[in-house]
C-alpha distance (Angstrom), angle and dihedral (degrees) to the residues before:
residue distance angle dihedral
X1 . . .
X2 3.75 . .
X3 3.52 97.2 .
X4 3.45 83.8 63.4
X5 3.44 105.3 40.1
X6 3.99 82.6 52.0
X7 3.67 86.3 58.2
X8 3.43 100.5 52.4
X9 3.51 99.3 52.4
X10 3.88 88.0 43.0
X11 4.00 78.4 62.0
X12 3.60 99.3 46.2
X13 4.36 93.6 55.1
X14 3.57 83.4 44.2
X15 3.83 93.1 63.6
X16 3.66 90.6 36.6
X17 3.71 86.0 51.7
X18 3.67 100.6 44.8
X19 3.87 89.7 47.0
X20 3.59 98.7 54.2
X21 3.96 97.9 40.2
X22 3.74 79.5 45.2
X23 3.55 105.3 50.8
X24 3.68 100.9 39.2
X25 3.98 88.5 49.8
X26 3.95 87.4 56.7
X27 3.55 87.6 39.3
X28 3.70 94.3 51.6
X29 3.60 89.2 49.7
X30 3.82 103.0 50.3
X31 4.10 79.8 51.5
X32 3.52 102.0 56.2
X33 3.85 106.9 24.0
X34 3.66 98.3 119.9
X35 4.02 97.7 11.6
X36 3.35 104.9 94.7
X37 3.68 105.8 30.1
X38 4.28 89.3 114.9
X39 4.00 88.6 47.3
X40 3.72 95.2 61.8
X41 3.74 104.4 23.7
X42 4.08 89.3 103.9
X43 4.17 90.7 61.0
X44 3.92 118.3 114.7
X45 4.13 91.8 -136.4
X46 3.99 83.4 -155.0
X47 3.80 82.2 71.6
X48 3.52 98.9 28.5
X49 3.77 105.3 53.6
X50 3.64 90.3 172.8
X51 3.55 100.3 55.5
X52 3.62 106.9 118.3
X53 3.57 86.9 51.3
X54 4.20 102.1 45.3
X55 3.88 80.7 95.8
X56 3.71 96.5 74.7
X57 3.57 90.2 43.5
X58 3.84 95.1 48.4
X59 4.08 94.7 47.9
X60 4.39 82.9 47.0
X61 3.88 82.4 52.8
X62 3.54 100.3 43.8
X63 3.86 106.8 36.6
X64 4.46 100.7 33.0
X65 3.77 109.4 70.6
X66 3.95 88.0 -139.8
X67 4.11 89.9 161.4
X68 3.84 82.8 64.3
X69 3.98 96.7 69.1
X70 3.51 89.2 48.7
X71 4.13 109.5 112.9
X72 3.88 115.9 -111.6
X73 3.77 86.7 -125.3
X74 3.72 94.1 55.8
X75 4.09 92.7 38.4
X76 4.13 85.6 95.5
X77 3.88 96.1 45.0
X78 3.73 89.6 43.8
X79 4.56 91.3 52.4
X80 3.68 88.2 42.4
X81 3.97 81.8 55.6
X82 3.73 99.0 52.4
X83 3.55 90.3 41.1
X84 3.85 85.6 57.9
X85 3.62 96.7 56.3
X86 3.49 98.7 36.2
X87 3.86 83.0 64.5
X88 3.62 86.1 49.6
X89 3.46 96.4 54.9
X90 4.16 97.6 42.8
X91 3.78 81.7 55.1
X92 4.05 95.8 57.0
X93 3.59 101.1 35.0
X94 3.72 107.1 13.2
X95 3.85 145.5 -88.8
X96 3.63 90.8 -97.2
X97 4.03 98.9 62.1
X98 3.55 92.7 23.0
X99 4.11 94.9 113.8
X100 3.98 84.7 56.6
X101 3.32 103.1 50.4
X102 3.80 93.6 48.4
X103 3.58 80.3 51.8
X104 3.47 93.9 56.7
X105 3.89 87.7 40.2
X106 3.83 97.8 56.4
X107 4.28 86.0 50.4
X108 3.38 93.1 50.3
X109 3.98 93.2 58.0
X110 3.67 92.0 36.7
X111 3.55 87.9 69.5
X112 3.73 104.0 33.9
X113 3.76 80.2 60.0
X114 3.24 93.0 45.2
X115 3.84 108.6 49.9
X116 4.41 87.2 33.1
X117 3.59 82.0 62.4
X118 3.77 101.8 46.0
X119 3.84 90.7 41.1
X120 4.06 93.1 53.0
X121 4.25 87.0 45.1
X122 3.64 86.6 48.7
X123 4.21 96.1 54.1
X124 3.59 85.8 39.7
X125 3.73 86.4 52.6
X126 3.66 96.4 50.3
X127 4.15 91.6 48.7
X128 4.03 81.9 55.7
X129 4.09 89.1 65.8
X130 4.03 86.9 40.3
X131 4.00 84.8 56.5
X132 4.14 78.1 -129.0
X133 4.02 98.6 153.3
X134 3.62 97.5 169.8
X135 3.83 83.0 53.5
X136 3.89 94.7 43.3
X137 3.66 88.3 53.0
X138 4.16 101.3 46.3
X139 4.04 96.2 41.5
X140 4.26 86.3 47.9
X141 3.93 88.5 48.3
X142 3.69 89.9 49.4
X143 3.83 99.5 40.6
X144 4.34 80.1 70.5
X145 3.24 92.6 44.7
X146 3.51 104.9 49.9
X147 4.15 79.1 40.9
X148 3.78 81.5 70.8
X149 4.10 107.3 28.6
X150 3.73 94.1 52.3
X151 4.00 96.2 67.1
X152 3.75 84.1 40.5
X153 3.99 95.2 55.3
X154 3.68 86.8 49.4
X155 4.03 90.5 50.5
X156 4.13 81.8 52.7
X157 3.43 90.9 45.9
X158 3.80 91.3 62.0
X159 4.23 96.6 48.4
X160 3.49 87.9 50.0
X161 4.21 94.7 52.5
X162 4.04 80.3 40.5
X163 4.01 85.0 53.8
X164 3.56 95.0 43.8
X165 3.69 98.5 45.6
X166 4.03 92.5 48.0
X167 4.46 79.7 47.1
X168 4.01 88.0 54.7
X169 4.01 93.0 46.2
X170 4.19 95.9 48.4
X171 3.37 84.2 49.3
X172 4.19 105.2 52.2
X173 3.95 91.1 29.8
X174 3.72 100.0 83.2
X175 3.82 88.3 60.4
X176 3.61 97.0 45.0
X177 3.67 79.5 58.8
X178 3.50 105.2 53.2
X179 3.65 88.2 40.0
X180 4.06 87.7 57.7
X181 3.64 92.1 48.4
X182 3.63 95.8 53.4
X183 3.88 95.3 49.9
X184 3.94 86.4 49.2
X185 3.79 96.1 49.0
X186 4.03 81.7 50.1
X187 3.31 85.7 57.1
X188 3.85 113.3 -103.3
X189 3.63 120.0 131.0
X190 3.61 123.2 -102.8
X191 4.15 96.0 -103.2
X192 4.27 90.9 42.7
X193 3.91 81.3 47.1
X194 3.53 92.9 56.2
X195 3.48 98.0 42.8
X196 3.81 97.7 48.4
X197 3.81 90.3 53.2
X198 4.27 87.7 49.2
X199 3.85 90.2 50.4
X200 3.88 94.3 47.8
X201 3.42 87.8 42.4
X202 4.20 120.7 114.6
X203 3.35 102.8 171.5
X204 3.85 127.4 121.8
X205 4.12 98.6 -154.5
X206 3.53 138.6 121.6
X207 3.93 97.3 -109.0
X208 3.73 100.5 53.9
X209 4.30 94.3 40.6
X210 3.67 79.2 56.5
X211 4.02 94.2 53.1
X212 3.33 90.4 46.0
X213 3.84 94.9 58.6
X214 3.49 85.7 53.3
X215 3.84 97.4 53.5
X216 3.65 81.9 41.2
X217 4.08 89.4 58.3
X218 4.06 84.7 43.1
X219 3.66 86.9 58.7
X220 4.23 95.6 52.7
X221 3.36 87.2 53.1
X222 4.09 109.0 -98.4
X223 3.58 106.0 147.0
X224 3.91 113.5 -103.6
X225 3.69 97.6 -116.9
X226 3.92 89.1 54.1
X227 3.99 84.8 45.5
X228 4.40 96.6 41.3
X229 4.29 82.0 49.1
X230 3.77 97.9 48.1
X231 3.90 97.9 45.7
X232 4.06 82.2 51.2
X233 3.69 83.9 55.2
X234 3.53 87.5 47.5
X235 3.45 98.0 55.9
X236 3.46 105.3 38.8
X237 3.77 102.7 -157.0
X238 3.75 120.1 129.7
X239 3.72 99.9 -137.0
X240 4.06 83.8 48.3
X241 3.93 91.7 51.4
X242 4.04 88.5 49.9
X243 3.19 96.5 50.6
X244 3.92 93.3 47.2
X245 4.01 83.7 44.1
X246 4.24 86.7 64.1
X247 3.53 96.7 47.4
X248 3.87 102.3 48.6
X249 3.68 87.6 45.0
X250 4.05 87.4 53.8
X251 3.99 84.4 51.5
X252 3.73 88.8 47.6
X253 3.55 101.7 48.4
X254 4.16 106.8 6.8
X255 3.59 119.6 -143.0
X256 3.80 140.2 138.2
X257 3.67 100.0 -97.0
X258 3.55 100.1 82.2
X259 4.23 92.8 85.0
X260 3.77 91.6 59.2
X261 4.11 95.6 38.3
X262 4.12 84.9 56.1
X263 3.78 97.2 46.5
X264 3.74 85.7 46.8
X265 3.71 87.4 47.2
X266 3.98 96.9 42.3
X267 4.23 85.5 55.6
X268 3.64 83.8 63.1
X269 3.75 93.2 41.9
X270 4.12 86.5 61.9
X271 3.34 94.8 59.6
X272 3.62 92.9 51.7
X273 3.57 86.7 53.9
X274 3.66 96.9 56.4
X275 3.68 86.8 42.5
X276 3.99 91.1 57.3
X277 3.92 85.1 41.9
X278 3.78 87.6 57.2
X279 3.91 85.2 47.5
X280 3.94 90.7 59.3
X281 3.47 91.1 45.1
X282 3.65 97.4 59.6
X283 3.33 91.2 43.9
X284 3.32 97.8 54.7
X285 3.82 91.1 47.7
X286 3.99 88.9 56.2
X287 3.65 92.7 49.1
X288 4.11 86.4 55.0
X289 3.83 98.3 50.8
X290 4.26 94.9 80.8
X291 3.94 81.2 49.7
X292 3.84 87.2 48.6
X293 3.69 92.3 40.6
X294 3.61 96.0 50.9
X295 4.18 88.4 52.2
X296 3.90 89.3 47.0
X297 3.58 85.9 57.6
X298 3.70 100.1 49.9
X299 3.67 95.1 41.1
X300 4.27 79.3 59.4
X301 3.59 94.7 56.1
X302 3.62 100.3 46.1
X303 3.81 89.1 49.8
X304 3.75 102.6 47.2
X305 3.35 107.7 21.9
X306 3.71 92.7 75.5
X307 3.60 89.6 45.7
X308 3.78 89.8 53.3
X309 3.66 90.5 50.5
X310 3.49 98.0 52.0
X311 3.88 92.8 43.1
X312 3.87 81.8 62.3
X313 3.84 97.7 46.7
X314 3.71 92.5 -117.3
């Protein structure tokens, strides 16, 4: 009698659940459909998967006071959170558009909460009509869960660009050195050095989009120690910052030592390459093992199962 009692009401909060989640999906849809189009016209959609969806997300953003069901108590945790991946974001795709791509950000896991959610209630909902309670149960456990992981994944999703663009720059900053070093020992200044190497440049990568923002900011007038210190800041990468460090302090205070203080510098600027190379490496290795795994377990079965068989006269 409980059991079924427990079942029943299990039912009932499913269709409550699947009729909200449902209905204010729809209804963010009908709301936004058309709305937005402007906003996120500039997004690649091969990086932004969830493009022709980030309207939903942006109307749930923009029109549900979320931020005023969070607890007082977590109010602090929760800033110190956005301030995290605002950081995050500034350090992928710059200071300057930083406020729209966390905009962007925040829509995208409004709705991969969102639809997760309605998509979990909606299994659970069709295990109701099968009478499946075990079913019913797991997909209505998940459908809160997922609620939760999705936003999460995406959070993980921006370390691990963070990680990869910081891999890509370790990796094509020891040349960028050696190539400034030669054009200074040829006699070009540090600043005509830098630029000559960004104009002959033809390479798509996070290191040299980032040195060409800085010539760019050279160009509008900044001065080029305030433009050398933020692309350090940009970067993030203590070998980067060092190097940076030299430079702004030859600007500062001239002299001739700056040549052998970079070649000294780009020696150590090798070995964080092969360290980052090492880095790829392993990654790569982990990303083979389910591959490997998968073989292993293949390889089993075609080895013992005939041996099983014929153990059992079949």
């Amino acid at each position: 009698m409980f059991m079924k009692t427990a079942f029943l009401a299990v039912k009932i909060l499913n269709l409550i659940f699947l009729g909200f989640s449902g209905l204010l999906l729809l209804y963010a849809y009908t709301k936004s459909k058309g709305v937005y189009d402007e906003y996120i016209k500039p997004l690649d959609k091969n990086k932004f998967k969830l493009k022709d969806y980030l309207p939903i997300g942006l109307y749930l953003s923009d029109f549900i006071p979320f931020k005023k069901f969070i607890p007082s108590k977590a109010s602090e945790p929760y800033r110190r959170y956005t301030e995290n991946i605002k950081r995050n974001i500034a350090e992928i795709y710059t200071a300057k558009y930083a406020e729209y791509y966390y905009e962007i950000h925040t829509a995208g896991k409004y709705f991969s909460s969102l639809i997760s959610f309605t998509l979990c209630m909606l299994l659970s909902g069709v295990c109701c009509l099968k009478n499946d309670g075990d079913s019913v149960k797991l997909f209505f456990a998940v459908a809160f869960v997922a609620a939760v992981f999705m936003p999460l994944l995406m959070d993980k999703n921006l370390n691990d660009k963070i990680q990869d663009k910081r891999l890509a720059i370790q990796i094509d900053f020891p040349e960028f050195i050696n190539k400034l070093l030669l054009l200074v020992n040829a006699g070009l200044t540090i600043s005509k050095a830098w630029e000559k190497i960004v104009d002959d440049n033809k390479k798509d990568t996070p290191l040299y989009n980032e040195l060409s923002i800085t010539m760019a900011e050279i160009r509008a007038g900044k001065t080029e120690a305030a433009a050398y210190e933020e692309f350090a800041r940009r970067c993030k990468i203590k070998e980067v910052i060092k190097c940076v460090s030299i430079i702004v302090l030859n600007l500062k205070k001239g002299g001739a030592q700056v040549v052998p203080a970079l070649r000294e510098q780009a020696d150590e600027c090798w070995e964080l390459r092969k360290s980052a190379a090492r880095q790829q490496g392993e990654k790569a290795t982990s990303k083979l093992m389910l591959p490997m795994a998968i073989m292993l377990i293949g390889i089993i079965m075609v080895v013992v199962l005939p041996a099983i068989l014929s153990m059992q006269g079949i």
